[in-house]
N, C-alpha and C positions, 0 to 999 in steps of 0.2 A: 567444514567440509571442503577440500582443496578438488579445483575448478580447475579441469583439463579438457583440451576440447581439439578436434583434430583439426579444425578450420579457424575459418576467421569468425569474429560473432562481430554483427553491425548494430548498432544501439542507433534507435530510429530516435531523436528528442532526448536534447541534454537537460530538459529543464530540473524542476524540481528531486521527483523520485528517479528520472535519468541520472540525474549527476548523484544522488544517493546510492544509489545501483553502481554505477562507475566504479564509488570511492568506496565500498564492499567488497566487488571484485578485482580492485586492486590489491587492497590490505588481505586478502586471501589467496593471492601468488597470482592469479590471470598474468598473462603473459601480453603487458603493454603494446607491444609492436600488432600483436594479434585483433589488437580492437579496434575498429574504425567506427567513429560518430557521422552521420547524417544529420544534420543540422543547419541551415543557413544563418541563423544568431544565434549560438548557445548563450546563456547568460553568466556574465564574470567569474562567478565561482567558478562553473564548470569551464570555463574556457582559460582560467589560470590552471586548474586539474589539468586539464588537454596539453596546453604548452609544456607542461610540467613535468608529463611521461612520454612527449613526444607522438601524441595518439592522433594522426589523420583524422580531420573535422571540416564536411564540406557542404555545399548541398548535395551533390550529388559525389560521393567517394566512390575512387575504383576501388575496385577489391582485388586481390592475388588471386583468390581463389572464392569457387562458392563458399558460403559461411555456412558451418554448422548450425550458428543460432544468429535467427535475427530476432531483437528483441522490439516491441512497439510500445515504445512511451510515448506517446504524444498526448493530445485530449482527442476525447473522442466525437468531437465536433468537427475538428479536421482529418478524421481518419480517411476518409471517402478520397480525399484530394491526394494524401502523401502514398495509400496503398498500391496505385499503380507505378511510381516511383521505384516501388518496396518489389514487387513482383520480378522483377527480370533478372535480381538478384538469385530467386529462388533456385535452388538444386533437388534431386531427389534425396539427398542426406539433412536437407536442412529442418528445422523445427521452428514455428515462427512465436515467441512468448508475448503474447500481449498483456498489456496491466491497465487497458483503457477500462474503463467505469462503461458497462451498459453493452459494449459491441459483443455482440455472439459469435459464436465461429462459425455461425451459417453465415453471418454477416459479414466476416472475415473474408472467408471461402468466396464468395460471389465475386470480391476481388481479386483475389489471389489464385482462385482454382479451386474446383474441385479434388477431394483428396489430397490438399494441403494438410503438413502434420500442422496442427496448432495448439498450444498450451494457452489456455486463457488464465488470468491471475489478477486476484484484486490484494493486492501489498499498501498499507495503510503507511503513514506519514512519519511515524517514528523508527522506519529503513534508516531516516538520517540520523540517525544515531547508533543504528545497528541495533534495535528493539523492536521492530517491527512485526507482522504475521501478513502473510500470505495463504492467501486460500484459493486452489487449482484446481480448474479442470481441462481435459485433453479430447480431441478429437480421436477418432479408428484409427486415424494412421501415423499417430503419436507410436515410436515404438519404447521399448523399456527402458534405452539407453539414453533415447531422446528424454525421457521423462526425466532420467535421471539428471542429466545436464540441467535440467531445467529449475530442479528443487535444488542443485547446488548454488546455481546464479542467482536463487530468490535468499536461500540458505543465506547467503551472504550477510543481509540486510534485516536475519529475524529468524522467528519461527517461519516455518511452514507446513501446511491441512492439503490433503485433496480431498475432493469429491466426485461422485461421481456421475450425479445429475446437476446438468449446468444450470437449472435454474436455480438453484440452492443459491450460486453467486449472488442473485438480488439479495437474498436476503442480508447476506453476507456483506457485500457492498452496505445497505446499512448500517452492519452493527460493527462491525470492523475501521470498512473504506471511511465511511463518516464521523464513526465515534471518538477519534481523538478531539475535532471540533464539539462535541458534547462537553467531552471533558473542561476545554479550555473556556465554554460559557459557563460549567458549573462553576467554575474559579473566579472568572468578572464576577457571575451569581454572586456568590459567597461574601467576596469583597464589597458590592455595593452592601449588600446586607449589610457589614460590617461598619460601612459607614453612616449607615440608616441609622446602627444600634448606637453611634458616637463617640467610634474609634475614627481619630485622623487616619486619610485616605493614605496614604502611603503605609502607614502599620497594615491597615487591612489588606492591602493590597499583597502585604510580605508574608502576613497571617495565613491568606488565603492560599496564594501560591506555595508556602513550605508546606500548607496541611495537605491538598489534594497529594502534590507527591511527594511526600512523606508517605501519606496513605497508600498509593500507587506499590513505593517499593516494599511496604511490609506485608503487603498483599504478593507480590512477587516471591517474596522468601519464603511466605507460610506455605505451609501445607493445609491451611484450613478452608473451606470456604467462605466466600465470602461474606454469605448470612451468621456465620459463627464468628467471624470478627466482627461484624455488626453488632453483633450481641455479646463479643465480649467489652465492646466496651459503653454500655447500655448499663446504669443500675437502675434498676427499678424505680419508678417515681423523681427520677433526677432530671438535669439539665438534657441529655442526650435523649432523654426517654419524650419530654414534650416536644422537642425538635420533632421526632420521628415519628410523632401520631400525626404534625400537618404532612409531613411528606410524605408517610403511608397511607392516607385519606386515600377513599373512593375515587375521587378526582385528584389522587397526587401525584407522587414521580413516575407512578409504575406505568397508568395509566396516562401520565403526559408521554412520558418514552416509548411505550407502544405507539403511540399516534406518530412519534417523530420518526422511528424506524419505520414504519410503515410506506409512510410518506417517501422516503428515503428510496427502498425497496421499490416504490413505483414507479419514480423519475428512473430508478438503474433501467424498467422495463420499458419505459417508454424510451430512453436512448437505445437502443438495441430496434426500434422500429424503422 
C-alpha cells in the first residue's frame, strides 16, 4: 500500500518496533525528508537508518509544519512524561497512532485533549521483518482518511485487523502483542527436550529452530487450518500421536496457554489504569 501523507509524520521512539516502522515506510516510498524522529538516544540501528536518509532526530525536533500523523512508540511506562512533549505539536488535521501495550485513548486524550483523533494499535515483533499483524482501534474523531493513513503506516510492516471495541486490544495484546515470545519458548522447549532425549545440544537446538519455522511457513501457504495440518501429520497410534495425548491432556497446552493469555490480557488492563 504506497504511503502519502500531506504533512510531516513525527515518530515519537526510535527503538525497537520504531525503527521497524521506519524501515517499512521507507522500503514503501514515505518521502524521507517528511519524517522527523523524537528521540534523545535512538539506538545504533535506527540511528545509522537516520543518518542514512538524512531524517531529523532530536529531542525535541522543529517541524515545518503540523504533521498529519504522529506516531507513539515509546513503552508505555513513560508515556505520561513524553505526551506533553507530543501535544503542542498537535493540529486539527493530525491523527495521533499509538502502538504502546495497555494505554487507552481515554488515557491518551487526558493528555493530549479532548477530541483528539487517535488510532490505538498493537503491532507484534515480527514488523521487523515485515510479517507482522496489527490490530486497530480509533476514537470519534478519527476520520476515514485519517484511518486510512494509519492502516497504510501499519500496512508497511504486516497484516492489519480493526476493531471496534477497544477492549478487544487486551485480548489482542495477548495473543498477538506477546505471542511471538510464546513461540520462541516453545523452541528453547523443544530443544531442551531434545537434549533430555540425548541429542547433542547444538543439533537440537538446529532441530528445534528449522522445525517450529518450517512449521510457521507451511502454515502460512496452506489454506488449511490449523487443527487439519495437525492431523495431517498424526498417524494413528504413532510417534506424533503419543506426543499429542501429553500436550492435549486436561492440564496440557491448551489449558497452559489459556492461563498465559489470560495473564497477558490483564497486565494490558492494569497498564491502561
Amino acid at each position: 500500500m504506497t504511503i502519502s501523507l500531506a504533512g510531516p509524520l513525527l515518530l515519537v521512539g526510535a527503538g525497537k518496533m520504531g525503527g521497524a516502522l521506519l524501515t517499512g515506510w521507507l522500503e514503501q516510498g514515505l518521502d524521507a525528508p517528511g519524517i522527523f524522529v523524537q528521540d534523545p538516544e535512538p539506538p545504533a540501528d535506527s540511528l545509522a537508518l537516520l543518518r542514512a536518509h538524512g531524517i531529523v532526530c532530536a529531542a525535541a525536533p522543529e517541524l515545518p509544519a503540523v504533521p498529519s500523523v504522529v506516531v507513539l512508540a515509546v513503552k508505555p511506562q513513560i508515556m505520561d512524561a513524553v505526551l506533553p512533549t507530543v501535544r503542542p505539536h498537535l493540529g486539527a488535521g493530525t491523527v495521533v497512532l499509538s502502538i504502546a501495550a495497555g494505554r487507552t485513548v481515554a488515557s491518551l486524550q487526558r493528555h493530549l485533549g479532548e477530541g483528539t483523533a487517535i488510532v490505538r494499535s498493537m503491532p507484534n515483533t515480527p514488523a521487523a521483518i515485515g510479517r507482522g499483524i496489527s490490530v486497530a482501534h480509533s476514537s470519534p474523531a478519527v476520520t476515514p482518511d485519517q484511518a486510512e493513513h494509519c492502516i497504510a503506516l501499519l500496512s508497511a510492516v504486516g497484516e492489519v485487523a480493526w476493531v471496534d471495541d477497544e477492549a478487544l486490544l487486551d485480548p489482542v495484546t495477548a495473543v498477538s502483542g506477546s505471542g511471538p515470545a510464546y513461540v520462541f519458548l516453545l523452541t528453547e522447549c523443544l530443544a531442551e527436550a531434545g537434549v533430555e532425549a540425548g541429542l547433542d545440544e547444538a543439533l537440537a537446538r538446529r532441530l528445534a529452530r528449522a522445525t517450529v519455522s518450517g512449521a510457521a511457513e507451511l502454515m502460512r501457504q496452506s489454506e488449511l487450518e490449523p487443527a487439519t495440518l495437525r492431523q495431517n501429520v498424526t498417524s494413528p497410534a504413532g510417534t506424533t500421536a503419543a506426543a499429542l495425548q501429553v500436550l492435549m491432556d486436561d492440564d496440557g497446552l491448551r489449558r497452559l496457554m489459556a492461563r498465559a493469555v489470560a495473564a497477558a490480557a490483564e497486565r494490558s488492563r492494569e497498564l491502561s489504569d
